[in-house]
Structure formats: structure tokens, C-alpha cells
C-alpha positions as CSV (number, residue, x, y, z in Angstrom):
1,X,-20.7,28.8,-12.2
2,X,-20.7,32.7,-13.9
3,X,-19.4,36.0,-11.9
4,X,-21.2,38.6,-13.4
5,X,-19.3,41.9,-14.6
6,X,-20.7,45.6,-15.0
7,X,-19.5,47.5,-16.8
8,X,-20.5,51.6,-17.3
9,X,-20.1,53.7,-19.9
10,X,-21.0,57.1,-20.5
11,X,-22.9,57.3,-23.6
12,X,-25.4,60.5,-25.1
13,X,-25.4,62.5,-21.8
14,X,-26.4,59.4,-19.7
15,X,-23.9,56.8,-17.8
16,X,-25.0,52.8,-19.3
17,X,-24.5,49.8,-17.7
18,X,-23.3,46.6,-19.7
19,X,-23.6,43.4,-18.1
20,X,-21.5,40.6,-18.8
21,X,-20.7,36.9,-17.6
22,X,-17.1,35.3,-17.1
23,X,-17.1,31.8,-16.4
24,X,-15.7,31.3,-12.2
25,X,-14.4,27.9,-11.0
26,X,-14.5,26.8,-7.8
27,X,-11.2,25.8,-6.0
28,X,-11.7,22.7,-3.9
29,X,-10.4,22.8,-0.4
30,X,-8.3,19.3,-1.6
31,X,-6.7,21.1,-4.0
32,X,-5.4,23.9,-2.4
33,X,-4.5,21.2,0.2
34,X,-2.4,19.2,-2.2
35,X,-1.0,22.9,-3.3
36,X,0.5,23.5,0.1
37,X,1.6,19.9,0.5
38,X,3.6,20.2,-2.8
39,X,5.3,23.2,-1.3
40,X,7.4,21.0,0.8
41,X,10.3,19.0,0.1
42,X,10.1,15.6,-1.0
43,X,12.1,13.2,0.5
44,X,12.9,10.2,-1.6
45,X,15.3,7.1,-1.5
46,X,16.6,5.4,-4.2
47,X,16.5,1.5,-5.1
48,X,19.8,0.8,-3.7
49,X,19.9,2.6,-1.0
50,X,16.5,0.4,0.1
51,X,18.4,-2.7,-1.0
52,X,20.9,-1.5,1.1
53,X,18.4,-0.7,4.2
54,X,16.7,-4.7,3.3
55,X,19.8,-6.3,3.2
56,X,21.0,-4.9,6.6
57,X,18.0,-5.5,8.4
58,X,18.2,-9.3,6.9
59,X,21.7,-10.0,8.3
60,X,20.7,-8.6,11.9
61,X,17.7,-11.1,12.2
62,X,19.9,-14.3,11.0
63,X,22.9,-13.4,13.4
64,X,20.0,-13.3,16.1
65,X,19.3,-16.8,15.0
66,X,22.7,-18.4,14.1
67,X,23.9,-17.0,17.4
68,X,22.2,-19.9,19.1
69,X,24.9,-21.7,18.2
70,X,28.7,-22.1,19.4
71,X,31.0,-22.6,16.8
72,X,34.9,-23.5,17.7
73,X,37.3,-21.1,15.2
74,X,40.5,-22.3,16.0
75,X,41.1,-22.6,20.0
76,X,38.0,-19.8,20.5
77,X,34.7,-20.2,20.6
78,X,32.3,-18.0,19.2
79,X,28.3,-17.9,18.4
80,X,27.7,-18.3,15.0
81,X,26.5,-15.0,14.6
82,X,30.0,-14.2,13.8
83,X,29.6,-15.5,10.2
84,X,27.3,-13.2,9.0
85,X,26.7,-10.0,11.7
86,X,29.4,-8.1,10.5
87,X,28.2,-7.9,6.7
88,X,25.9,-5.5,8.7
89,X,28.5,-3.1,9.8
90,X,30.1,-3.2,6.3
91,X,26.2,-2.3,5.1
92,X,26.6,0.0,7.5
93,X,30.1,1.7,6.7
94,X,28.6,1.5,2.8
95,X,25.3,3.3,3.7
96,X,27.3,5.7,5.7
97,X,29.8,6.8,3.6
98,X,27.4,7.1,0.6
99,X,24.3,8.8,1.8
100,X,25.8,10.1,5.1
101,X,24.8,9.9,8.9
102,X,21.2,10.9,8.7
103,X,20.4,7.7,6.2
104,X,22.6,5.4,8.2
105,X,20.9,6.6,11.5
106,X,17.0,6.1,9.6
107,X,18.3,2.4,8.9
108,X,19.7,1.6,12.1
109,X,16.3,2.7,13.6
110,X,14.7,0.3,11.3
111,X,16.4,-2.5,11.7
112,X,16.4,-2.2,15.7
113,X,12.6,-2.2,14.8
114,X,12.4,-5.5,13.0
115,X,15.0,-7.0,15.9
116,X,12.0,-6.1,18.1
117,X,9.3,-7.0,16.2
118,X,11.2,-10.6,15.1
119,X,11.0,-11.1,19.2
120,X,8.0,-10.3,19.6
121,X,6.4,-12.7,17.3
122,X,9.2,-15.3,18.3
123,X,8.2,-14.8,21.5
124,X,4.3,-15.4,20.6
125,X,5.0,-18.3,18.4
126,X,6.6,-20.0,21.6
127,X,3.8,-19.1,24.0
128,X,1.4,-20.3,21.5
129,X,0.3,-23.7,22.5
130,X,1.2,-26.2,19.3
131,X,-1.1,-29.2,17.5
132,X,-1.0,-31.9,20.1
133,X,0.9,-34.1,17.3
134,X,3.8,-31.9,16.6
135,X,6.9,-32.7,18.8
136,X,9.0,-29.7,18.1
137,X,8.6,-27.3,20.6
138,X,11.5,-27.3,22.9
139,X,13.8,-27.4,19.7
140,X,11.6,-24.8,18.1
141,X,11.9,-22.9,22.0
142,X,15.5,-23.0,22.0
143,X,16.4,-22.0,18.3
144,X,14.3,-18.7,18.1
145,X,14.0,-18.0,22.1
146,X,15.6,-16.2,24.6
147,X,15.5,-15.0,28.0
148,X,14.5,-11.3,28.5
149,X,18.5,-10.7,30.0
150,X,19.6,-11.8,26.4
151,X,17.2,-9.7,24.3
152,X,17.9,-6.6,26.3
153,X,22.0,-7.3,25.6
154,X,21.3,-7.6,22.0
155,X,19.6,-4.8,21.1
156,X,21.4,-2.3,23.5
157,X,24.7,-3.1,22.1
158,X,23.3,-3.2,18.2
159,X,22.2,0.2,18.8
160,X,24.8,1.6,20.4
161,X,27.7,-0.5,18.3
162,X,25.9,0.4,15.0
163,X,25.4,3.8,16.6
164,X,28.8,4.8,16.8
165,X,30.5,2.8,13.6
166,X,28.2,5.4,11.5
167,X,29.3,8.0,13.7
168,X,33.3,7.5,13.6
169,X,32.9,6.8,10.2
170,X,31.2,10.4,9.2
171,X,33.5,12.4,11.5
172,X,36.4,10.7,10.1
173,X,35.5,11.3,6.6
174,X,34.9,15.2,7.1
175,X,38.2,15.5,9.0
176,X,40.2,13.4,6.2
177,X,37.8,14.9,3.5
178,X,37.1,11.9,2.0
179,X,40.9,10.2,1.8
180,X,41.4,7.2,3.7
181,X,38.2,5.0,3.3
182,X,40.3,2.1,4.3
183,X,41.2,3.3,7.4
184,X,37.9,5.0,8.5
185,X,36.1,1.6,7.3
186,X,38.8,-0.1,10.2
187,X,38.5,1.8,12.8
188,X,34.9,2.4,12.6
189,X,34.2,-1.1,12.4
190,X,36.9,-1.7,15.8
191,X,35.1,0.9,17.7
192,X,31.6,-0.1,16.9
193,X,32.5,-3.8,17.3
194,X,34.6,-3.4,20.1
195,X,31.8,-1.5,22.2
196,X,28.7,-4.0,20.8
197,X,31.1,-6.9,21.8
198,X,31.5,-5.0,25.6
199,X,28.2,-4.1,25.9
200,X,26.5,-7.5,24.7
201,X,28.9,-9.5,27.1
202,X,28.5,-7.4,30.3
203,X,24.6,-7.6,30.4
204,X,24.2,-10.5,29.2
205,X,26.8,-12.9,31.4
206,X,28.2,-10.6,34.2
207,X,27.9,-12.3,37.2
208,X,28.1,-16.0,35.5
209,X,31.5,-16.0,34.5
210,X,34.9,-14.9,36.0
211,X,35.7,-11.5,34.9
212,X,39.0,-12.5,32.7
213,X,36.5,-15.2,30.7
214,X,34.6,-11.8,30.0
215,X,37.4,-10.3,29.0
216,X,38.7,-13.0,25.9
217,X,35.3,-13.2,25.0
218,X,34.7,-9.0,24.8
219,X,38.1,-9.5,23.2
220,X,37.8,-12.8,20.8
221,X,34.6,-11.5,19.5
222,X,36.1,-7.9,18.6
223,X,38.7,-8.9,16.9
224,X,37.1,-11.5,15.0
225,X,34.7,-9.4,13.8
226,X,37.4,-6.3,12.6
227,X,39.8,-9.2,10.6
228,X,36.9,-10.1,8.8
229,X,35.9,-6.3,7.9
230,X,39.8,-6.5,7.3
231,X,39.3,-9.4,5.2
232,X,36.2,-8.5,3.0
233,X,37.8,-4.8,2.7
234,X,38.3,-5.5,-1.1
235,X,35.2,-6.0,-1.9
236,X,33.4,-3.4,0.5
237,X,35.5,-0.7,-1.6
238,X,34.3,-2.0,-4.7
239,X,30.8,-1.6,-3.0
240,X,31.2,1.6,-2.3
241,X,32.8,2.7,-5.4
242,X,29.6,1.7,-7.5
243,X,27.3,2.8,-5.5
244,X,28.6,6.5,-5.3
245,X,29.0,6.2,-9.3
246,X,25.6,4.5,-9.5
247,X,24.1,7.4,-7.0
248,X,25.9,10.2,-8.4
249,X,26.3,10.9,-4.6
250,X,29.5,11.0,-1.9
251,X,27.8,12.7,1.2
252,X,29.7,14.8,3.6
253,X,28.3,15.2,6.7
254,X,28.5,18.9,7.9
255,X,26.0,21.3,9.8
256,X,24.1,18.6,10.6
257,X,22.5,17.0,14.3
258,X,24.3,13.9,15.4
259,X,21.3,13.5,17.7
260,X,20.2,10.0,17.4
261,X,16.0,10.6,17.7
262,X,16.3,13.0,14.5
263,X,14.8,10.0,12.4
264,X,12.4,12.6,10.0
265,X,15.9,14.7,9.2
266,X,16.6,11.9,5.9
């Protein structure tokens, strides 16, 4: 498309118009759209940090499994769970010290998300009448099934647990400024595992056991769970260690909303 251009010019006693065309292009409303979209911030993750974010989410859904069986450490007795749910706090205390709350809070949205989604379709799959020559079912039932009491222990104490490991592990970084990862990583993991174990236990069996049984399992399970963060300490440092040289990043978690539905605030 042309814009035509006049222009006047006074020439022998009498003003003279010269017309000219300059070529016009039409902006597209899309473009300007994708203009004012650009404006804003991107917000991007890197590959580990998703590997990180996979990871976790993986070792929630096989604890959920495992923990349908009751293993015998010792004289205590523990679900099987045990083995492998607290690789997720150390994901957790990794993700966390790394990238900061905000991150650690987006992933422990996300994996309460796949916990749901795992029972839903659990929960479907066992519904779901099954080929009148397969046998499996109350097996099948009693491996990936539970009762709605059981479900609703589970995920309130992996959100709150989780919830507050990320929490005491960002305040106690910006009050030590960043010394101490060994302790932070310890007591983080003791007060996120102490109030999962609490929390899990007391909806889940109150009522069916004698409160002191409640009280060496709240206990046994807690202190399981923190020697093995105690144990694997070693190479959870090493972890973090490469990751932050890896990332070029060690968050610190200032002026920032500890409030716990801020999921877009990555």
C-alpha cells in the first residue's frame, strides 16, 4: 500500500503542489500482540532443575506404592516407603538451596499434582471391571489401592512436611548466609519429616491404635528417615555443589512471599 505526500513550493509568484508516494505497511494486530507479549519477563528453567522437578515427583509416586508393604528394620517396622521417600526431601533440600523457595514451592505443587492424578487413575483402573480371564484383581486392588482415610493422610502430610523442609531450609540459609548446609539440610529434613511422619500417622490410624503405638511409629519413622538424610549427606553436598557450579546460581531467598498459592512467582 502507498501514503501519498504533498508537497508545496512556491515557485514564479504561484504556490505548486508536488505529489509524491512512500511505500506504508500495515502492522498486523498479531504483531503488535507478540510486541507486547515480549515486553514481559520470560520465565525459564533449566534442564536440571526439570530433572530435578522429574526425579522428585518419581520417588513420591514409588514410596506411594512400596508403602504397601511392611518391612522389619531391626526390631521396628516400617512401610517400605522408607527406602526411597526421603531421596525426595534431599531433592527437595537440593532444589531449595539452589534455585530458592519459589522453585521448590512450583515443584512441590507439582508433584502433589501427580500424587493426585496417580489416585485417580489407580482408583479407575480398580473400579474398571477386568477380562473375565484375568485373576489379578484383588492383588492388583491391594498394591495400588487405598481407602479414602489413607489418601487424604498422604497427601496432607507430603504437603505440609515438604512444605516446611523448603521453608526451614531458606530461612536458615538467609540467617546463616549460606554457612552451614549440613546443618540446615538436618534440621530441615527433622522438621519436615518429623511433622509428615505426625501428620500421616494421626489421620490415618488414630483411633485404631493405642496412643503410645502412635507415638514409636510418629517417632520410628522420623528418625529413620533423618539418619538416612544423615547418611546420604555426602553425596547430597556433592549434589548441590555441582549443581550451583553447573547453574551459575546459589539463591538467597529475601523480599519474597512465603505464601504457599504464589505458584506463577518462579
Amino acid at each position: 500500500m502507498n501514503h501519498k505526500i504533498v508537497n508545496c513550493k512556491y515557485l514564479n509568484g504561484k504556490w505548486q503542489k508536488n505529489y509524491t508516494f512512500a511505500p506504508c505497511f500495515r502492522v498486523e494486530s498479531r504483531v503488535l500482540g507478540n510486541h507486547v507479549k515480549n515486553k514481559k519477563m520470560k520465565k525459564e528453567v533449566s534442564v536440571l532443575f526439570m530433572l530435578a522437578g522429574i526425579l522428585f515427583a518419581t520417588c513420591l509416586l514409588i514410596s506411594n506404592i512400596l508403602a504397601t508393604k511392611i518391612l522389619m528394620i531391626g526390631p521396628w517396622s516400617a512401610p517400605a516407603g522408607v527406602l526411597i521417600f526421603p531421596v525426595a526431601y534431599i531433592l527437595n533440600d537440593v532444589i531449595t538451596e539452589v534455585w530458592g523457595f519459589t522453585k521448590a514451592r512450583l515443584i512441590i505443587w507439582t508433584g502433589f499434582a501427580v500424587n493426585v492424578l496417580a489416585v485417580v487413575f489407580f482408583t479407575a483402573g480398580i473400579v474398571i471391571p477386568g477380562a473375565p480371564f484375568w485373576q489379578n484383581q484383588e492383588a492388583f486392588a491391594t498394591i495400588l489401592g487405598n481407602t479414602p482415610r489413607i489418601v487424604l493422610a498422604s497427601l496432607s502430610a507430603y504437603l505440609i512436611g515438604s512444605f516446611l523442609n523448603a521453608f526451614v531450609m531458606s530461612r536458615m540459609k538467609v540467617m546463616t548466609k549460606g554457612k552451614g548446609f549440613s546443618a540446615r539440610a538436618i534440621l530441615s529434613t527433622l522438621a519436615g519429616e518429623s511433622a509428615d511422619s505426625l501428620i500421616f500417622i494421626c489421620i490415618a490410624f488414630i483411633g485404631q491404635f493405642p496412643a503410645g503405638v502412635l507415638i514409636t511409629m510418629i517417632f520410628t519413622q522420623a528418625m529413620m528417615k533423618t539418619v538416612y538424610e544423615i547418611l546420604i549427606l555426602p553425596v547430597t553436598i556433592w549434589v548441590v555443589n555441582f549443581v550451583k557450579r553447573a547453574e551459575g546460581v546459589d539463591t538467597f531467598d529475601t523480599n519474597l512471599s512465603y505464601n504457599l498459592f504464589r505458584v506463577k512467582e518462579i
